[in-house]
N, CA, C and O atoms as CSV, one atom per row, in Angstrom:
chain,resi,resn,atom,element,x,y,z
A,1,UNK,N,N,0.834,-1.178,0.000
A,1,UNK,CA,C,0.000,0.000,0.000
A,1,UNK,C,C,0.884,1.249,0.000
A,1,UNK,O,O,1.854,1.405,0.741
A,2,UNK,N,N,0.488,2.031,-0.818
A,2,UNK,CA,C,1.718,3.312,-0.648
A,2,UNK,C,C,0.928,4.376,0.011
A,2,UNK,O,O,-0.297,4.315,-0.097
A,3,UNK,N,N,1.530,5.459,0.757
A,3,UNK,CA,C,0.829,6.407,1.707
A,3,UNK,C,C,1.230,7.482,0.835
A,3,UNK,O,O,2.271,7.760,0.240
A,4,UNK,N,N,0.006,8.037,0.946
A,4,UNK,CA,C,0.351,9.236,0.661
A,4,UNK,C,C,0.306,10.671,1.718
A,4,UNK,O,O,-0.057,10.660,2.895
A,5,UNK,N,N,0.682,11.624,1.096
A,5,UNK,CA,C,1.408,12.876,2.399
A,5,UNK,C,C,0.209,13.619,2.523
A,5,UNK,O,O,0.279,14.634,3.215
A,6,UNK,N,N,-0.750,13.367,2.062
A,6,UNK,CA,C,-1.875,14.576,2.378
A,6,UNK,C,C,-2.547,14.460,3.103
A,6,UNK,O,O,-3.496,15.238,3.002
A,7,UNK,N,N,-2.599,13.375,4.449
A,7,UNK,CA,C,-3.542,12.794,5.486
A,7,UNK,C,C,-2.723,13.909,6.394
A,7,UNK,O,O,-1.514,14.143,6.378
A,8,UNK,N,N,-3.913,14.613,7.306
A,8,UNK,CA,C,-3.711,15.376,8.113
A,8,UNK,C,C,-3.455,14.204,9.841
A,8,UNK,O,O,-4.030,13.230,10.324
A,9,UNK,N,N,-2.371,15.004,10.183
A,9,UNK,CA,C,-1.796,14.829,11.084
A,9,UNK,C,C,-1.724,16.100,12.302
A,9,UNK,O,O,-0.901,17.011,12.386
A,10,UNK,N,N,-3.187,15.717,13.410
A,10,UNK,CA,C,-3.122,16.616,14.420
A,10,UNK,C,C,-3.076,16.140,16.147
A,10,UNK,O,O,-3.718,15.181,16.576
A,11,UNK,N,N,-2.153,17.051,17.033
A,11,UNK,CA,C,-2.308,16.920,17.860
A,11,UNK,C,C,-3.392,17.602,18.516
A,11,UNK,O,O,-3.698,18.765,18.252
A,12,UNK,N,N,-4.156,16.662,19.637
A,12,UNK,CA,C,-5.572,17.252,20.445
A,12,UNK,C,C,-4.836,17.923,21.714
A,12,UNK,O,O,-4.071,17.452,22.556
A,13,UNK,N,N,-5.212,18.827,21.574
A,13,UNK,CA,C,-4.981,19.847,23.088
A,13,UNK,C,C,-6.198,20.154,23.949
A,13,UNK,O,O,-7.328,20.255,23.472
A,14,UNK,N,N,-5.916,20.295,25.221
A,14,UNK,CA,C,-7.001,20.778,25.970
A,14,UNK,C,C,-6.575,21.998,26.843
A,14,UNK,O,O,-5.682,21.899,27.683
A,15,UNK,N,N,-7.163,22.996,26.637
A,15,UNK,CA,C,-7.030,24.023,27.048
A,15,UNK,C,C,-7.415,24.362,28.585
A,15,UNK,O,O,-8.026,23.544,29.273
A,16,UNK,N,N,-7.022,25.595,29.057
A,16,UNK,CA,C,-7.620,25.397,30.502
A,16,UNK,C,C,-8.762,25.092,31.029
A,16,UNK,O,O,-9.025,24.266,31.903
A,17,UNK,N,N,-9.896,26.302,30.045
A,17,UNK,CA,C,-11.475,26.149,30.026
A,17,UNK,C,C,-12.099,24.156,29.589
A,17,UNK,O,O,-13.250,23.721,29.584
A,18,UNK,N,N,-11.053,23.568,29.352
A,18,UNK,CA,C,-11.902,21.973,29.067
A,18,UNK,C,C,-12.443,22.271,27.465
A,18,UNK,O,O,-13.344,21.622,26.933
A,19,UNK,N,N,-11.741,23.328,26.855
A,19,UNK,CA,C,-12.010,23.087,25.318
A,19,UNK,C,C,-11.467,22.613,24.744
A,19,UNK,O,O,-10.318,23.053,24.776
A,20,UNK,N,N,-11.713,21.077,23.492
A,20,UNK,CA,C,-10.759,20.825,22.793
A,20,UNK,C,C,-10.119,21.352,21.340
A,20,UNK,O,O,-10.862,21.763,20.449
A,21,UNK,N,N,-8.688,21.301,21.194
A,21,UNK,CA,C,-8.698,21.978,19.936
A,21,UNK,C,C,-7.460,20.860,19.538
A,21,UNK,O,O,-6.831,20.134,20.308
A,22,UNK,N,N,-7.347,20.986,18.099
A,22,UNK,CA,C,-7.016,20.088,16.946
A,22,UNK,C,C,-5.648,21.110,16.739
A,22,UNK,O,O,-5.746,22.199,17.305
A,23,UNK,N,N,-4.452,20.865,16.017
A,23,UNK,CA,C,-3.671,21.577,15.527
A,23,UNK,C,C,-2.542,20.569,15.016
A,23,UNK,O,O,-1.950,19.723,15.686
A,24,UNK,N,N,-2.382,20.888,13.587
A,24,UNK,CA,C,-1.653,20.217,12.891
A,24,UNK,C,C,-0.303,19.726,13.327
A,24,UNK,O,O,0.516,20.565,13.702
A,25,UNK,N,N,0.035,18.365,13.317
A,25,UNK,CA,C,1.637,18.304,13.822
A,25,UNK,C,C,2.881,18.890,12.682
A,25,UNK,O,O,2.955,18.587,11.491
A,26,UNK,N,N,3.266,19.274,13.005
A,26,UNK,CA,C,4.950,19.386,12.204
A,26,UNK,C,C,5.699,18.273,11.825
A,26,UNK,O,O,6.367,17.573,12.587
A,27,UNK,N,N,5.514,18.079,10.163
A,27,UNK,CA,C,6.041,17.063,9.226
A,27,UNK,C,C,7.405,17.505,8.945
A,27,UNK,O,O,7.796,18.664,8.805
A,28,UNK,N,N,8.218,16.184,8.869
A,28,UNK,CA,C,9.691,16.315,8.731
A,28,UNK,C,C,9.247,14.728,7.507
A,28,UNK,O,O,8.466,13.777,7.536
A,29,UNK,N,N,10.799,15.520,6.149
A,29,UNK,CA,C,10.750,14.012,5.200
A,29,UNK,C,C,11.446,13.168,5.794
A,29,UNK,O,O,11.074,12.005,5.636
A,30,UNK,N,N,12.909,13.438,6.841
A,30,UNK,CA,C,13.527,12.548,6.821
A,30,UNK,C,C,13.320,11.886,8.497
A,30,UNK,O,O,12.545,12.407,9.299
A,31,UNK,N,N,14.033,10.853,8.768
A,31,UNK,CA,C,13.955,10.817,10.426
A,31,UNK,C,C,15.608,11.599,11.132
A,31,UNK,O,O,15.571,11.669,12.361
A,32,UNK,N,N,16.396,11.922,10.751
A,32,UNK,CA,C,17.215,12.541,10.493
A,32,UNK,C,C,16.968,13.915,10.869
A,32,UNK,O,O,17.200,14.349,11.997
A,33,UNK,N,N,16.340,14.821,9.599
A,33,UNK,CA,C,15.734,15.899,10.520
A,33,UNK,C,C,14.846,16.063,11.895
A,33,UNK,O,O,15.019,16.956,12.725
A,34,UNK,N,N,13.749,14.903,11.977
A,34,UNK,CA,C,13.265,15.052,12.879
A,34,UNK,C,C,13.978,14.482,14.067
A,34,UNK,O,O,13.528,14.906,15.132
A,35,UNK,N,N,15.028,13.586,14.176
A,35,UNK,CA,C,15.813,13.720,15.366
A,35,UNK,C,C,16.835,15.007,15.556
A,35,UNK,O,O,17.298,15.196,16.681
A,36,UNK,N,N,17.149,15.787,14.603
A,36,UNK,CA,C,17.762,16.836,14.440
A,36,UNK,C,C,17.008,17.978,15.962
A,36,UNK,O,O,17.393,18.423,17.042
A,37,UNK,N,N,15.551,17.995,14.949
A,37,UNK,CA,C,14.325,18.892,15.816
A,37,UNK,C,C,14.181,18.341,17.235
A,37,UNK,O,O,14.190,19.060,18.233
A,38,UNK,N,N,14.057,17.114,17.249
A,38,UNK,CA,C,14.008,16.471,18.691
A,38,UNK,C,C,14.990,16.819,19.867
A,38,UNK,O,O,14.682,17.030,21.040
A,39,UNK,N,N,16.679,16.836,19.095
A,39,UNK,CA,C,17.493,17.578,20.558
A,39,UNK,C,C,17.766,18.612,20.727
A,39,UNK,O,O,18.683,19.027,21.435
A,40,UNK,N,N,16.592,19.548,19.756
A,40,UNK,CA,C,17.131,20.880,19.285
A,40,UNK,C,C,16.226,21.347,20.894
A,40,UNK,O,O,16.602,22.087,21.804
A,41,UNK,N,N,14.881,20.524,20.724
A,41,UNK,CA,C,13.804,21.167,21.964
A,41,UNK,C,C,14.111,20.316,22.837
A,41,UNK,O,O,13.592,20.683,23.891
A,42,UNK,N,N,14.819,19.132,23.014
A,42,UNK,CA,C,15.625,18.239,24.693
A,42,UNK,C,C,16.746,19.469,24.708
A,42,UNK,O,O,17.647,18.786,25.193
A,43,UNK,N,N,17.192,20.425,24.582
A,43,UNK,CA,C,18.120,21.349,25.168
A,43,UNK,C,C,17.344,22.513,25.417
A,43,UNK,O,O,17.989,23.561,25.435
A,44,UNK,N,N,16.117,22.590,25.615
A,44,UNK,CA,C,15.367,23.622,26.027
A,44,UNK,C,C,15.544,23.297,27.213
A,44,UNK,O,O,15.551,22.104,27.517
A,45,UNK,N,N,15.777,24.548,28.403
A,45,UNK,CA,C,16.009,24.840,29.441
A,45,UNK,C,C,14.430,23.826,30.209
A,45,UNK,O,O,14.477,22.902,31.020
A,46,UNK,N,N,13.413,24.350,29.676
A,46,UNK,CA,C,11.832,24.187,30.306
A,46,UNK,C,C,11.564,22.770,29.696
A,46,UNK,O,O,10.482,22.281,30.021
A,47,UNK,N,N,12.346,22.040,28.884
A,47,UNK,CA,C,11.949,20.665,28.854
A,47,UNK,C,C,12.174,19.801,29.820
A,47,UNK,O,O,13.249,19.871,30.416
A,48,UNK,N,N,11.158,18.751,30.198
A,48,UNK,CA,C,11.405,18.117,31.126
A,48,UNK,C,C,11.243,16.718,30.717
A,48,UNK,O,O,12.095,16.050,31.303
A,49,UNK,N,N,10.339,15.829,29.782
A,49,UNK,CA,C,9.988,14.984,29.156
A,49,UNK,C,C,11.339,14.852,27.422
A,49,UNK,O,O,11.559,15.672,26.530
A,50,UNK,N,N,11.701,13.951,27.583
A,50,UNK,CA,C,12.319,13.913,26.021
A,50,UNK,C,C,11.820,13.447,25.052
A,50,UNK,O,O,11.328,12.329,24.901
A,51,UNK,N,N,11.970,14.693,23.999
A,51,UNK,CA,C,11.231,14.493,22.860
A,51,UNK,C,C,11.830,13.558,21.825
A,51,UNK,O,O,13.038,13.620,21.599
A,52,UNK,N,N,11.030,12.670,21.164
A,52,UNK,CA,C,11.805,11.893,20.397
A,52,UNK,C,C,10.627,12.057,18.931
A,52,UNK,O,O,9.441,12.383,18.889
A,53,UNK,N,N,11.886,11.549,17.553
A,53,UNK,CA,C,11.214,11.575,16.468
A,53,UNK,C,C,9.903,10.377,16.656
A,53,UNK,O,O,9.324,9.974,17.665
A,54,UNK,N,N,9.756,10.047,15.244
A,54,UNK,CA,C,8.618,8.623,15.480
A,54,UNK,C,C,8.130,8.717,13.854
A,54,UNK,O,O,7.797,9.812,13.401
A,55,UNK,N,N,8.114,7.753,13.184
A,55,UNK,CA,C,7.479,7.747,11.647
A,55,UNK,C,C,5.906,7.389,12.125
A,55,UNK,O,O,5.608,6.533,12.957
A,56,UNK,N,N,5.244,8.007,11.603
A,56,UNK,CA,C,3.903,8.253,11.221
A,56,UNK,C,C,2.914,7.694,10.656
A,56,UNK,O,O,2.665,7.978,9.485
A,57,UNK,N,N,2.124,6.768,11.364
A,57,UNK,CA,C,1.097,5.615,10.649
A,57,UNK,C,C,0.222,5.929,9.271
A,57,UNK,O,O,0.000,5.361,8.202
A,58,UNK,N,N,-0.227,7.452,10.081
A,58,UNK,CA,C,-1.130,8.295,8.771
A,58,UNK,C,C,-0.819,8.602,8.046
A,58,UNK,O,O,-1.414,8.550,6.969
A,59,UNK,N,N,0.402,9.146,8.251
A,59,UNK,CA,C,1.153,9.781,6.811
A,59,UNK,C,C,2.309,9.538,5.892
A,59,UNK,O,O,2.524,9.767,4.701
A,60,UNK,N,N,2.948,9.011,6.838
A,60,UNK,CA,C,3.971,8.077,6.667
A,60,UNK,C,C,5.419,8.782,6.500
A,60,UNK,O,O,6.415,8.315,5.946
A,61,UNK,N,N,5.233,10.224,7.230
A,61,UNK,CA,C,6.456,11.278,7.122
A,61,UNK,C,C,6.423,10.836,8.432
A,61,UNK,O,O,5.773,9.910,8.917
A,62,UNK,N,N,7.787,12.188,9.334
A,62,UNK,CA,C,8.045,11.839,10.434
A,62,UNK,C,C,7.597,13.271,11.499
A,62,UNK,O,O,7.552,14.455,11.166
A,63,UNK,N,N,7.310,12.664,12.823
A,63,UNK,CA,C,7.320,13.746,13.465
A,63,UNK,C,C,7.894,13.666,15.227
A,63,UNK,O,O,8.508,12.902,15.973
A,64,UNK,N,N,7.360,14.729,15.242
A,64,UNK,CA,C,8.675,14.658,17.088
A,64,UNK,C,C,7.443,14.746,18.214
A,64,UNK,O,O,6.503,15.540,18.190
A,65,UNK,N,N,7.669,13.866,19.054
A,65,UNK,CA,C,6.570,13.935,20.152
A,65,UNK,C,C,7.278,13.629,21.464
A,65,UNK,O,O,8.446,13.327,21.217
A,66,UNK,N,N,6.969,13.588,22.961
A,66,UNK,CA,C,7.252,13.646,23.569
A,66,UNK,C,C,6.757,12.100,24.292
A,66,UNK,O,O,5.640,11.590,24.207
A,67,UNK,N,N,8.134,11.486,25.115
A,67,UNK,CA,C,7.833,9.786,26.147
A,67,UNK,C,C,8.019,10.613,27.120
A,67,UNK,O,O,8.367,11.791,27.209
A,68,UNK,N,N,7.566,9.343,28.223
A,68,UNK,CA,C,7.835,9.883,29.687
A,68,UNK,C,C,9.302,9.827,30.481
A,68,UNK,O,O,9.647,10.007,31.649
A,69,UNK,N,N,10.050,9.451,29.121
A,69,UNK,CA,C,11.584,9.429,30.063
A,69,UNK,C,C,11.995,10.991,29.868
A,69,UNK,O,O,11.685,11.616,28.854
A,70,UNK,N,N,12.775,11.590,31.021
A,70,UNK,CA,C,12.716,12.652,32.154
A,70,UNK,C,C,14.359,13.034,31.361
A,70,UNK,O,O,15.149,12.103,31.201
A,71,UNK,N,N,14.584,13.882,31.095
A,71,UNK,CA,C,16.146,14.678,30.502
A,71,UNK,C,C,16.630,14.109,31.698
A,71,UNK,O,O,15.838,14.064,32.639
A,72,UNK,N,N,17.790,13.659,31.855
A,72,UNK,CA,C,18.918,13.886,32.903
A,72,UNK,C,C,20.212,14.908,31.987
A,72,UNK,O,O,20.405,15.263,30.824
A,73,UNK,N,N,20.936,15.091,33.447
A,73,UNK,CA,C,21.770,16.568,33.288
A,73,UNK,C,C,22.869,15.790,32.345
A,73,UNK,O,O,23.649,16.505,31.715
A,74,UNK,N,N,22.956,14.575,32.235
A,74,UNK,CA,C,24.043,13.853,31.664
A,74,UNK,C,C,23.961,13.940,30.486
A,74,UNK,O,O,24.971,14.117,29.805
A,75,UNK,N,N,22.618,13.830,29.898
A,75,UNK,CA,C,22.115,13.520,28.199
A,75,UNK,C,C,22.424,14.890,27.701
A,75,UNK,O,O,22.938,15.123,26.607
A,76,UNK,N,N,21.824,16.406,29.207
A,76,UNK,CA,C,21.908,17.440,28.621
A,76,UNK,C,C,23.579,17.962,28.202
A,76,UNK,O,O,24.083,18.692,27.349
A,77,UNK,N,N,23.921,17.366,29.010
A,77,UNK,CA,C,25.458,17.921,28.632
A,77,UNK,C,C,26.138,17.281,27.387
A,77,UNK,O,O,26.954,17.851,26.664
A,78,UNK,N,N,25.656,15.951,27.242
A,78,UNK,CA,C,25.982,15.606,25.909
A,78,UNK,C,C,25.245,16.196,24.712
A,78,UNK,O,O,25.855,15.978,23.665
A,79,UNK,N,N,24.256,16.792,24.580
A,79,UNK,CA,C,23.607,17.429,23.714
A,79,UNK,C,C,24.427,18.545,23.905
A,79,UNK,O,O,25.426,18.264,23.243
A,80,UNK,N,N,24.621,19.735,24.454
A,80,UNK,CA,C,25.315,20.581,24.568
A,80,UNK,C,C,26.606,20.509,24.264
A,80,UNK,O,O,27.217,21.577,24.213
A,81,UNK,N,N,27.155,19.558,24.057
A,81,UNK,CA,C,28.783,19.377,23.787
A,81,UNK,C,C,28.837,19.072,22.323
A,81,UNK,O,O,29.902,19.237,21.728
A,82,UNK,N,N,27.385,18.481,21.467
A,82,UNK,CA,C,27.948,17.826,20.173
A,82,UNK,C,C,27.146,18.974,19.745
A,82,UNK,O,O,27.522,19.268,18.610
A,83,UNK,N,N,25.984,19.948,20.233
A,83,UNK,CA,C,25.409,20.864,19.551
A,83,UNK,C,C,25.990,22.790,19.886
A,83,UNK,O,O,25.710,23.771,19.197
A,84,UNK,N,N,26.647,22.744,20.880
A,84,UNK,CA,C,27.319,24.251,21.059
A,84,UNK,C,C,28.856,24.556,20.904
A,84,UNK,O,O,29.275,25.704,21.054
């Protein structure tokens, strides 16, 4: 079956009021870039969750989402050493 790129891909948010809203995820072609994007926002000061790429059932591009494993200061310093 070949996929094609025009299947919308959104994350559901819930806002404070308990409203839901839809908003498109951010498509990357390669997984490459999107691990690129992934330690660009694990070296954000306010991240606390690490973001990782992930290929895409719907669409079959790639995008960056967040697991429950927790930055340690160790990973951050290695990000900081191969990216500053």
């Amino acid at each position: 079956m070949i996929q094609t790129h025009n299947n919308v891909c959104e994350k559901i948010l819930y806002k404070k009021d308990g409203v839901l809203t839809k908003t498109p995820k951010r498509k990357f072609a390669t997984l490459d870039l999107a691990v690129i994007e992934a330690k660009r926002l694990n070296m954000n000061e306010k991240q606390i969750h690490k973001a990782v790429a992930y290929k895409c059932a719907t669409c079959g591009l790639y995008h960056v989402g967040k697991n429950n494993t927790l930055i340690t200061d160790k990973y951050l310093r290695k990000l900081k050493k191969q990216y500053v």
